[in-house]
N, CA, C and O of each residue as an XYZ file, in Angstrom:
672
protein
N      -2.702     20.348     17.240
C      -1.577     19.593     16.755
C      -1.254     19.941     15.313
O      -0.124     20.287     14.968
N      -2.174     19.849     14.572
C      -2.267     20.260     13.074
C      -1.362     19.135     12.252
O      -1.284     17.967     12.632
N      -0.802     19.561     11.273
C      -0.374     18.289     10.077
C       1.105     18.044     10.749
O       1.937     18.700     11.376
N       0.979     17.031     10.366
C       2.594     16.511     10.285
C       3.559     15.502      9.267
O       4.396     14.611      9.407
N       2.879     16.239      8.161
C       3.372     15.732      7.212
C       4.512     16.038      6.443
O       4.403     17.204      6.064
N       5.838     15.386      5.930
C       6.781     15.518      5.231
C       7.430     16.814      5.120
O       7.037     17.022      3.972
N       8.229     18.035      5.445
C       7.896     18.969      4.627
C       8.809     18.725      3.319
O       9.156     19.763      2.756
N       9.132     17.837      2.901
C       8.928     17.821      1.145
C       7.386     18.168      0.562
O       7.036     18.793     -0.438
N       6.815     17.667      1.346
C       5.111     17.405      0.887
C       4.232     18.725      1.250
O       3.009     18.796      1.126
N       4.938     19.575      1.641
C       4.497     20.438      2.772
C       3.565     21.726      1.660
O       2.753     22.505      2.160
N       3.813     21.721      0.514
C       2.752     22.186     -0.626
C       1.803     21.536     -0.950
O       0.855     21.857     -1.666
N       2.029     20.557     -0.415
C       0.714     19.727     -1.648
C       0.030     19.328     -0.497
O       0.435     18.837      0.556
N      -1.811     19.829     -1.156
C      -3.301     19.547     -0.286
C      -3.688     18.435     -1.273
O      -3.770     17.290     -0.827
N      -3.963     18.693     -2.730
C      -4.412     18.061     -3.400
C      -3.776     17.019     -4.395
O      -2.946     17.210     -5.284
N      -4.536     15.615     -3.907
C      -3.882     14.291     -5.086
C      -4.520     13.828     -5.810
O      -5.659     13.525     -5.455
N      -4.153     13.601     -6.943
C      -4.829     12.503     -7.835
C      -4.340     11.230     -8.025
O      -3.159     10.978     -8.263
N      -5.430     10.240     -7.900
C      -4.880      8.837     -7.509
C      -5.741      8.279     -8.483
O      -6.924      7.937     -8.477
N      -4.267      8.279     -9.846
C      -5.215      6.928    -10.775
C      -4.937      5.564    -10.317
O      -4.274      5.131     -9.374
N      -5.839      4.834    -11.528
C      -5.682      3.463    -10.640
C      -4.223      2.654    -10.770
O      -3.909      2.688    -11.960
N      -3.460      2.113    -10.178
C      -2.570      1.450     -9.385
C      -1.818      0.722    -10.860
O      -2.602      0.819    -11.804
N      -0.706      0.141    -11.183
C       0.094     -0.451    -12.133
C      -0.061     -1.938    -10.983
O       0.315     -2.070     -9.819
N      -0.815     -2.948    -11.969
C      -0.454     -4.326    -11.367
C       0.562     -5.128    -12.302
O       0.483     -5.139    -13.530
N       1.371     -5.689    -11.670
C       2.600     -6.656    -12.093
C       2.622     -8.196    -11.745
O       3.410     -9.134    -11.870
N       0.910     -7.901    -11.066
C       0.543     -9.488    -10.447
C      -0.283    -10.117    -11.477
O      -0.742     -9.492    -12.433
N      -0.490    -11.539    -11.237
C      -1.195    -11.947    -12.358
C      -2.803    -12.114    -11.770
O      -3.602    -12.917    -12.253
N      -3.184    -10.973    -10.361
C      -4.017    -11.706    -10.014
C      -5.098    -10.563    -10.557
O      -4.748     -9.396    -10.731
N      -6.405    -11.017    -10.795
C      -7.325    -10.165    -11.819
C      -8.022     -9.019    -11.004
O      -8.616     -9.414    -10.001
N      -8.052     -7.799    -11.229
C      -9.432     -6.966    -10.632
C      -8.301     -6.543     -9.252
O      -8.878     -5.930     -8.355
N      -6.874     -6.792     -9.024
C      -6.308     -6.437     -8.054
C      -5.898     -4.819     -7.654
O      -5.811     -4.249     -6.567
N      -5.710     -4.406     -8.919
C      -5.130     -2.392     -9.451
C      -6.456     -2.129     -8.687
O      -6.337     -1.366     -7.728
N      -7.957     -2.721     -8.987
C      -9.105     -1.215     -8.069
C      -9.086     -1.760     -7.155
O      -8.661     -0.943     -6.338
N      -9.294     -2.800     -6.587
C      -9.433     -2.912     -5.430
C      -8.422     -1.922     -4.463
O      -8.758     -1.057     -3.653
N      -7.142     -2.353     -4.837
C      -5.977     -1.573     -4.048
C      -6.725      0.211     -4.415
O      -7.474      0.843     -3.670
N      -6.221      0.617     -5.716
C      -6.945      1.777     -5.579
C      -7.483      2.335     -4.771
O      -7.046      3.261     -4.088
N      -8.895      1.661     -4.728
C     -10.227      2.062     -3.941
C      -9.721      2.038     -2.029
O     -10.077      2.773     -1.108
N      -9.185      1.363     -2.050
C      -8.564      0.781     -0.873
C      -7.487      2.388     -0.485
O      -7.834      3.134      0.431
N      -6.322      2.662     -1.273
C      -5.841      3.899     -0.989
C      -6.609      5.093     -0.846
O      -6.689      5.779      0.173
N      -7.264      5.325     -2.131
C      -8.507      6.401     -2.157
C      -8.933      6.695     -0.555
O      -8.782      7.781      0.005
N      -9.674      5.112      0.243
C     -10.231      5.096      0.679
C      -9.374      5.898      2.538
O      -9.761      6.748      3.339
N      -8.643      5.368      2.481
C      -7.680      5.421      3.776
C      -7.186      6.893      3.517
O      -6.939      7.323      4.643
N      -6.850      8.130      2.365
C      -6.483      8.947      2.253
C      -7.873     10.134      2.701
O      -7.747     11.343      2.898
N      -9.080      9.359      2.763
C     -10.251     10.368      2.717
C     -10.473     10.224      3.988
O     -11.101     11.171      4.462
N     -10.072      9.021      5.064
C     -10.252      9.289      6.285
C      -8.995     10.093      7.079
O      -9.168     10.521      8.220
N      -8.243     10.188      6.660
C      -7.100     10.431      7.244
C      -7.382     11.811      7.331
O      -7.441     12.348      8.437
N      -7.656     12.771      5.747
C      -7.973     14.055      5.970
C      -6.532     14.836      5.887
O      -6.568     15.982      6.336
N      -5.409     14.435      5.434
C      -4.535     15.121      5.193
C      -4.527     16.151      3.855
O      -4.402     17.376      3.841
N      -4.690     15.288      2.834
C      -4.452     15.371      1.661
C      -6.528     15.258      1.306
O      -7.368     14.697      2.011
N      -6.782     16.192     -0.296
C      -7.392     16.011     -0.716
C      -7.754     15.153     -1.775
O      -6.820     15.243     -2.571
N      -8.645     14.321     -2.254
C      -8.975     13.512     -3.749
C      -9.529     14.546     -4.319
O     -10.602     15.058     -4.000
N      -8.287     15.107     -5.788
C      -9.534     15.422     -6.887
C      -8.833     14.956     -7.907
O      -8.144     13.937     -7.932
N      -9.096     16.013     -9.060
C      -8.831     15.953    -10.747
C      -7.419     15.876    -10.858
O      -6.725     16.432    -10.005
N      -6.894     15.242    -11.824
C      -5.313     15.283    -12.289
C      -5.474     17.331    -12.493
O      -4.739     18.129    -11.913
N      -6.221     17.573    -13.120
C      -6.073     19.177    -13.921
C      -5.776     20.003    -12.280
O      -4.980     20.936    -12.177
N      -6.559     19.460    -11.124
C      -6.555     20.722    -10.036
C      -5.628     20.019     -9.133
O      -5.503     20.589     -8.049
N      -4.713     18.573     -9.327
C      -4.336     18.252     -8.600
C      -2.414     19.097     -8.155
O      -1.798     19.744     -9.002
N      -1.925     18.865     -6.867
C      -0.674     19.598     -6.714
C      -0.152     18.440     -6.847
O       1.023     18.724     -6.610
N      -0.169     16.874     -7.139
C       0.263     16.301     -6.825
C      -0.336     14.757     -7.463
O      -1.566     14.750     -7.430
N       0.180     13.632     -7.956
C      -0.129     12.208     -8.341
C       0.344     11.008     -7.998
O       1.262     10.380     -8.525
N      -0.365     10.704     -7.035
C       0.292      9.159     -6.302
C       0.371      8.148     -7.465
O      -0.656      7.573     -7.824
N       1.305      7.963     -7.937
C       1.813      6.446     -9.024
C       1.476      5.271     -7.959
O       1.807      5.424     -6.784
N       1.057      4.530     -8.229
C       1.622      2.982     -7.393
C       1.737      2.227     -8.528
O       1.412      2.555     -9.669
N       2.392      0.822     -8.015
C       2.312     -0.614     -8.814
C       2.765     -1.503     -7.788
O       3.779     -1.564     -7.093
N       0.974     -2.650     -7.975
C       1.397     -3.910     -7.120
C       2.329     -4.744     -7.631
O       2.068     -5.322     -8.686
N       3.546     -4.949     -6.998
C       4.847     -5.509     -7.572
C       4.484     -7.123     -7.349
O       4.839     -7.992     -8.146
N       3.814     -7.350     -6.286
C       3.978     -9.350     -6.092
C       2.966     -9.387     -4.941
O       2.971     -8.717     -3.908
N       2.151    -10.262     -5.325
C       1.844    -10.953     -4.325
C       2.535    -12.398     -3.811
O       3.015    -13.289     -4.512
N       2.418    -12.319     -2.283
C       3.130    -13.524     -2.233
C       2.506    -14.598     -0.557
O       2.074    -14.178      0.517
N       2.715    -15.874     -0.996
C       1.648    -16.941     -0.001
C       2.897    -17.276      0.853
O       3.943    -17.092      0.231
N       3.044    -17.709      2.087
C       3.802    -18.335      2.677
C       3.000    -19.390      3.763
O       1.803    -19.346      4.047
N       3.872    -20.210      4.208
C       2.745    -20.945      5.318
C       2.858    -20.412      6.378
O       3.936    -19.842      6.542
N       1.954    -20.356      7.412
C       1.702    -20.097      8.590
C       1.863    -21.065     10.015
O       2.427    -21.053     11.109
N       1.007    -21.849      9.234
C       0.556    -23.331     10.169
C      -0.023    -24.031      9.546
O      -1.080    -23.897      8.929
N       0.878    -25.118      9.713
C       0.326    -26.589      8.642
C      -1.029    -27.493     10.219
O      -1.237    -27.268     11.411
N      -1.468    -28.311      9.355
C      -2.113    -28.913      9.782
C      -1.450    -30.034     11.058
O      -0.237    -30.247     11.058
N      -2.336    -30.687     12.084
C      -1.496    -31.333     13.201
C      -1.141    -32.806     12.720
O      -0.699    -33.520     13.620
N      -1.246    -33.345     11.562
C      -0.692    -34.424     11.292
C       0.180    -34.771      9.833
O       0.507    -35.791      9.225
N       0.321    -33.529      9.688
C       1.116    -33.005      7.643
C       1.230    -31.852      7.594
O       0.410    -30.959      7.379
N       2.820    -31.846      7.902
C       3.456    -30.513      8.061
C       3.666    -30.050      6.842
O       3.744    -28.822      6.815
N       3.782    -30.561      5.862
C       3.478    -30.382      4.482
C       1.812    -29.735      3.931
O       1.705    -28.858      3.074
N       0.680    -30.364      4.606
C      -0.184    -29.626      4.319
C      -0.777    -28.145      5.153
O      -1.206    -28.231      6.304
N      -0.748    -27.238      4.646
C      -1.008    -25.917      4.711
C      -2.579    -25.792      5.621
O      -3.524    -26.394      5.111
N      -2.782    -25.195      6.646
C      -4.243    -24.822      7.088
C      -4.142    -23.501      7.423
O      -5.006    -23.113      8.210
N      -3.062    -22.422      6.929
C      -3.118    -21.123      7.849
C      -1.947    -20.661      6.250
O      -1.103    -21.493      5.920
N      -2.088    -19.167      5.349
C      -1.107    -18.703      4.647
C      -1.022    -17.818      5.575
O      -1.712    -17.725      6.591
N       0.430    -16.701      4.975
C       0.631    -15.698      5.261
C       0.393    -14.766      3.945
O       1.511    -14.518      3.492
N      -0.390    -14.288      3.328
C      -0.393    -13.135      2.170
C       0.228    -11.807      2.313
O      -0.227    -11.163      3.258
N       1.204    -11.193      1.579
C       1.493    -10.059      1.049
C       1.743    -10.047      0.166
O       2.133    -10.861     -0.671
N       1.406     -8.375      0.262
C       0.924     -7.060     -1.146
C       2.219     -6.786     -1.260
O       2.771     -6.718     -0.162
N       2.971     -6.588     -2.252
C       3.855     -5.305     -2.055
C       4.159     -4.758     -2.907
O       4.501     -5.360     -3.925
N       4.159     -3.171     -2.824
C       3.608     -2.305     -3.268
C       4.468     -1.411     -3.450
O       5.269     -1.270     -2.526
N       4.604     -0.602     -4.536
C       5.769      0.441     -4.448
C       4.909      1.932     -5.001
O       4.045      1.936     -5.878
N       5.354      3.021     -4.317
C       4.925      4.272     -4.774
C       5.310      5.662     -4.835
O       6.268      6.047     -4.165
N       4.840      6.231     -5.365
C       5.984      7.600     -5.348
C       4.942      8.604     -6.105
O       4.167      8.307     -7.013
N       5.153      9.984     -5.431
C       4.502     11.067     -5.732
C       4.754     12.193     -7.105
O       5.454     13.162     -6.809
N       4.286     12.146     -8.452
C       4.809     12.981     -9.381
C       4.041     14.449     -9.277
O       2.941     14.751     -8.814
N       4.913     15.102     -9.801
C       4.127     16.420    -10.638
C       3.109     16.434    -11.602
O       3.480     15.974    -12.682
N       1.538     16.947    -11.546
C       0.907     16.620    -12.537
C       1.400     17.223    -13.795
O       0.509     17.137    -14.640
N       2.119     17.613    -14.111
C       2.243     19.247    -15.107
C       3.521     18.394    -15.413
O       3.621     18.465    -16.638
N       4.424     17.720    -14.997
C       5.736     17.787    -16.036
C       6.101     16.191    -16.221
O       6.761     15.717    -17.146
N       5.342     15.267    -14.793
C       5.720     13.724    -14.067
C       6.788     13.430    -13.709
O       7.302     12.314    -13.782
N       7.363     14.655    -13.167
C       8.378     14.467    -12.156
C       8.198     13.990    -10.795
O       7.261     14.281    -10.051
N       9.486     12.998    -10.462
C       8.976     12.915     -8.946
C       9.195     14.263     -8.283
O      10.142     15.045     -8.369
N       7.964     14.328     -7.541
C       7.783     15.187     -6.641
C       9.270     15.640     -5.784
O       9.921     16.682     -5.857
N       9.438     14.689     -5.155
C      10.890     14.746     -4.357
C      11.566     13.563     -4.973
O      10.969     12.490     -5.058
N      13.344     13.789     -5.601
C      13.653     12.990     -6.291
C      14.532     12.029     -5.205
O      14.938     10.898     -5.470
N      14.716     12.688     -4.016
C      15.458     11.938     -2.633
C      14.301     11.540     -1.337
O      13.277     12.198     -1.151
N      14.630     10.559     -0.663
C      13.300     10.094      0.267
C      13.592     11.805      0.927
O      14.707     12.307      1.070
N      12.116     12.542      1.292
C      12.275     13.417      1.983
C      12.672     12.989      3.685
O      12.796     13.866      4.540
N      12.801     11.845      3.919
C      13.402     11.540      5.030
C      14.690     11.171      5.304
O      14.977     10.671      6.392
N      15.801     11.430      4.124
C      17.402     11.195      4.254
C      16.922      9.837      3.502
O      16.028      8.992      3.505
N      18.517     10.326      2.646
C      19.020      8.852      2.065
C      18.355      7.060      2.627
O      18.058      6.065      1.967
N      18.346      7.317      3.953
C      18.687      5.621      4.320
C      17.373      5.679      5.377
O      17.083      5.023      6.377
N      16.854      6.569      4.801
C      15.225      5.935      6.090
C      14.881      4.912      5.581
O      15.035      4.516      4.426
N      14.179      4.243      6.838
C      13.164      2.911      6.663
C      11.897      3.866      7.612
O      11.835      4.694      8.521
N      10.879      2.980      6.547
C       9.896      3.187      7.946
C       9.881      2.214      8.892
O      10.773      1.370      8.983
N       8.862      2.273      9.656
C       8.921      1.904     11.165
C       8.625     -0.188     10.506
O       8.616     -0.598      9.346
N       8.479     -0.816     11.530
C       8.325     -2.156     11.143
C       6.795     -2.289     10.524
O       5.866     -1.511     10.743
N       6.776     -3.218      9.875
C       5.142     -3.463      9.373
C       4.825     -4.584     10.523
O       5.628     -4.845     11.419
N       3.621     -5.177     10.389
C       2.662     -6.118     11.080
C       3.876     -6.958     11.606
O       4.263     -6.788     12.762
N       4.571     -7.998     10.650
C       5.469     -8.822     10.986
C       6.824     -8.483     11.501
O       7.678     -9.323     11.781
N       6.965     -7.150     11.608
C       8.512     -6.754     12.150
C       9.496     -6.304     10.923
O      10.517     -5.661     11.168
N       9.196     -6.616      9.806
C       9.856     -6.348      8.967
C       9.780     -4.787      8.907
O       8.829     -4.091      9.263
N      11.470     -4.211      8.168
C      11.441     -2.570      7.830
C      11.336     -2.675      6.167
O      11.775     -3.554      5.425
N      10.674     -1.590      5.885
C      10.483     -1.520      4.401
C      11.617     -0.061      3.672
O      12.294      0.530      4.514
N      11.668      0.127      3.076
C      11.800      1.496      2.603
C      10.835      2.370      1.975
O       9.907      2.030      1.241
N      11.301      4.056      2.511
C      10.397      4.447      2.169
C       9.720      3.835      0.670
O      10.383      3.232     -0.173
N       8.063      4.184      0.551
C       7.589      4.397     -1.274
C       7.509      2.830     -1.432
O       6.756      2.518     -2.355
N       8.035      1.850     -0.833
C       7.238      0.546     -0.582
C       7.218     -0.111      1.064
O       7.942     -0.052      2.058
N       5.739     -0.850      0.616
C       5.272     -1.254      1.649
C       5.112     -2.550      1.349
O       5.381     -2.980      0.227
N       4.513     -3.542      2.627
C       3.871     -4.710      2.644
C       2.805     -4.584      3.013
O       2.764     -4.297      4.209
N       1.669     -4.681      2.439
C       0.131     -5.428      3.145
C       0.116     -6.668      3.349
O       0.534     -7.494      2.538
N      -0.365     -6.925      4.447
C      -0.121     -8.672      5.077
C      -2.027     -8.420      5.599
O      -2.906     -7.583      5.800
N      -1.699     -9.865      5.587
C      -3.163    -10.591      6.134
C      -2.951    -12.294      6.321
O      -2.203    -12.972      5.617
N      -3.757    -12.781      7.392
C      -3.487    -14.040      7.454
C      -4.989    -14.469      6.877
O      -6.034    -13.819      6.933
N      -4.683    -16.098      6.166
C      -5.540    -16.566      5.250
C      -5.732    -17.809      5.919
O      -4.767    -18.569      5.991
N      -6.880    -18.154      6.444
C      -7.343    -19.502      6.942
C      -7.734    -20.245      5.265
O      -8.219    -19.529      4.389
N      -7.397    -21.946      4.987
C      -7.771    -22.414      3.795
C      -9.210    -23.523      4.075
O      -9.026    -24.609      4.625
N     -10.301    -23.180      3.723
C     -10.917    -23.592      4.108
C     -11.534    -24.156      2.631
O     -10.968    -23.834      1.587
N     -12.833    -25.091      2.624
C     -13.291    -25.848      1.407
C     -13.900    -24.348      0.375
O     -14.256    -24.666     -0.760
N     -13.995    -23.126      0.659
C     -14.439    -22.319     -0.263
C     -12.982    -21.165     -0.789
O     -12.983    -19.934     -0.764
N     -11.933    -22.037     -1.202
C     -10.719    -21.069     -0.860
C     -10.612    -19.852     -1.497
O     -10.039    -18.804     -1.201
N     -11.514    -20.330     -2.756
C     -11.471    -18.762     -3.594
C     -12.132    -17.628     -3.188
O     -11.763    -16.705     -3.914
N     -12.832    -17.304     -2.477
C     -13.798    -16.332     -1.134
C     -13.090    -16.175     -0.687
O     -12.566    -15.083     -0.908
N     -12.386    -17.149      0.394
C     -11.211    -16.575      1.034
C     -10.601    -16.264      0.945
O     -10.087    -15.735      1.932
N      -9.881    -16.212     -0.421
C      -8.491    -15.742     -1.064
C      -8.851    -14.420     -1.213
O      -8.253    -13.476     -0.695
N     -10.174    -14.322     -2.171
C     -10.498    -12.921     -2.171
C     -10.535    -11.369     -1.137
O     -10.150    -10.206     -1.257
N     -11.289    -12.258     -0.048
C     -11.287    -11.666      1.473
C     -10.108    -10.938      2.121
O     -10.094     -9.928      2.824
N      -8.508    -12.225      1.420
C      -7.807    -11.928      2.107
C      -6.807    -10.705      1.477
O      -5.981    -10.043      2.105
N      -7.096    -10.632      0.265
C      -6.837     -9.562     -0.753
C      -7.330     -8.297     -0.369
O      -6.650     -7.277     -0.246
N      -8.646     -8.420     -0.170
C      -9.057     -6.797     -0.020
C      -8.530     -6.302      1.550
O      -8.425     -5.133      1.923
N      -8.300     -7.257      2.173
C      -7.876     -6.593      4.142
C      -6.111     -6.585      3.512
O      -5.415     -5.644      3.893
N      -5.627     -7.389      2.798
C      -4.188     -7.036      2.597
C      -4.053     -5.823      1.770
O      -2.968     -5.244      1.777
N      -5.122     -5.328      0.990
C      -5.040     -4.309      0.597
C      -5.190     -2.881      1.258
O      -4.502     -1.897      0.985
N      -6.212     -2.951      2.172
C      -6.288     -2.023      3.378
C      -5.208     -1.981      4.029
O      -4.692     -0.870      3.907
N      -4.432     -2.893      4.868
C      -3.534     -2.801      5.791
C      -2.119     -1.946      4.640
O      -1.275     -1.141      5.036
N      -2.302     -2.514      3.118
C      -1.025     -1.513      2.526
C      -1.651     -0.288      2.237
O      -0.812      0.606      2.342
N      -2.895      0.204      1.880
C      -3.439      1.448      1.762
C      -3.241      2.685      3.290
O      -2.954      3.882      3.325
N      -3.468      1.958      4.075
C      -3.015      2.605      5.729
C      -1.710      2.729      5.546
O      -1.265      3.874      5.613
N      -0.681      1.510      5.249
C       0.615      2.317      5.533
C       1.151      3.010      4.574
O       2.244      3.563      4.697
N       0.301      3.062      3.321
C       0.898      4.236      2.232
C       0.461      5.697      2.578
O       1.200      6.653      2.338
N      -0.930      5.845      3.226
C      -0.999      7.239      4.331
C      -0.151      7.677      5.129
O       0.264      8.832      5.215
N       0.298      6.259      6.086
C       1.133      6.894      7.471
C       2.280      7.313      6.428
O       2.766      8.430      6.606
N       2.602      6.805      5.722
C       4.159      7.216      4.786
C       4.027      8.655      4.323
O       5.015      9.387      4.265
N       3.075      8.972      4.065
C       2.688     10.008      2.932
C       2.272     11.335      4.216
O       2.970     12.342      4.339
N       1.194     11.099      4.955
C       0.670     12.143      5.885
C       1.443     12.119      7.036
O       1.453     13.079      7.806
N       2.190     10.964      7.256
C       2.846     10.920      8.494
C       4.545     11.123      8.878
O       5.093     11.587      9.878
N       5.016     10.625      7.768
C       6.299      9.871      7.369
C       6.741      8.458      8.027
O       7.875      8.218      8.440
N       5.829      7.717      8.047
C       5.847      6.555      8.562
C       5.104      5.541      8.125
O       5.175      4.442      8.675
């Protein structure tokens, strides 16, 4: 089958992925996500992790917002919350190490692509995504909050691959 990635992208093996621009106020969020992209780009096997100096290529991100919604309130106070909805969202784009140009200054998929729907059905545009995760609120919420951060961070680290190695 071999690659099927972009051919805007169709030079570049090697990325360098510093850590992430956060715009959230939530703390320690830039590595996690990071580590989280890093992580999903080394299984995928498209693209290589190295040095800015040997890299063809530099994934920018910045977490733009996190955001809570309800899910499912409780069975007697529809007002009180027992289920969030969390998303990441995330915006990104590929520069030149050598000048920090974007790589491609038009989506290499035409003007008006979307990618495909995320978890909830929603379409994004290319270079941002949503990471979603559902958040049960239980008496230890800050664990859980945390928990639900690092899987919302995975689920946007996966679809910044399919975008990048896949076009999707």
């Amino acid at each position: 089958m071999g690659e099927v990635k972009p051919s805007a992208y169709s030079e570049i093996e090697n990325l360098y992925v510093p850590t992430f621009k956060n715009d959230t106020l939530e703390p320690r969020l830039a590595v996690l996500v990071t580590n989280a992209v890093i992580s999903a780009l080394q299984q995928d096997g498209t693209y290589k992790i190295t040095t800015k100096e040997k890299a063809d290529a530099v994934l920018m991100g910045t977490i733009r917002q996190i955001r809570r919604a309800q899910q499912r309130s409780t069975q007697t106070e529809v007002l009180q919350s027992r289920e969030l909805l969390e998303t990441m969202q995330i915006s990104f784009r590929l520069e030149d190490p050598r000048t920090g140009k974007n790589v491609s200054d038009v989506n290499p998929f035409g003007e008006n692509h979307f990618s495909g729907p995320n978890s909830t059905g929603q379409r994004t545009r290319y270079g941002e995504i949503n990471g979603q995760t559902s958040l049960f609120l239980d008496r230890n919420f800050e664990l859980s909050e945390r928990q639900a951060l690092s899987i919302a961070a995975q689920d946007a680290a996966e679809q910044i691959v399919a975008q990048l190695a896949e076009g999707w």
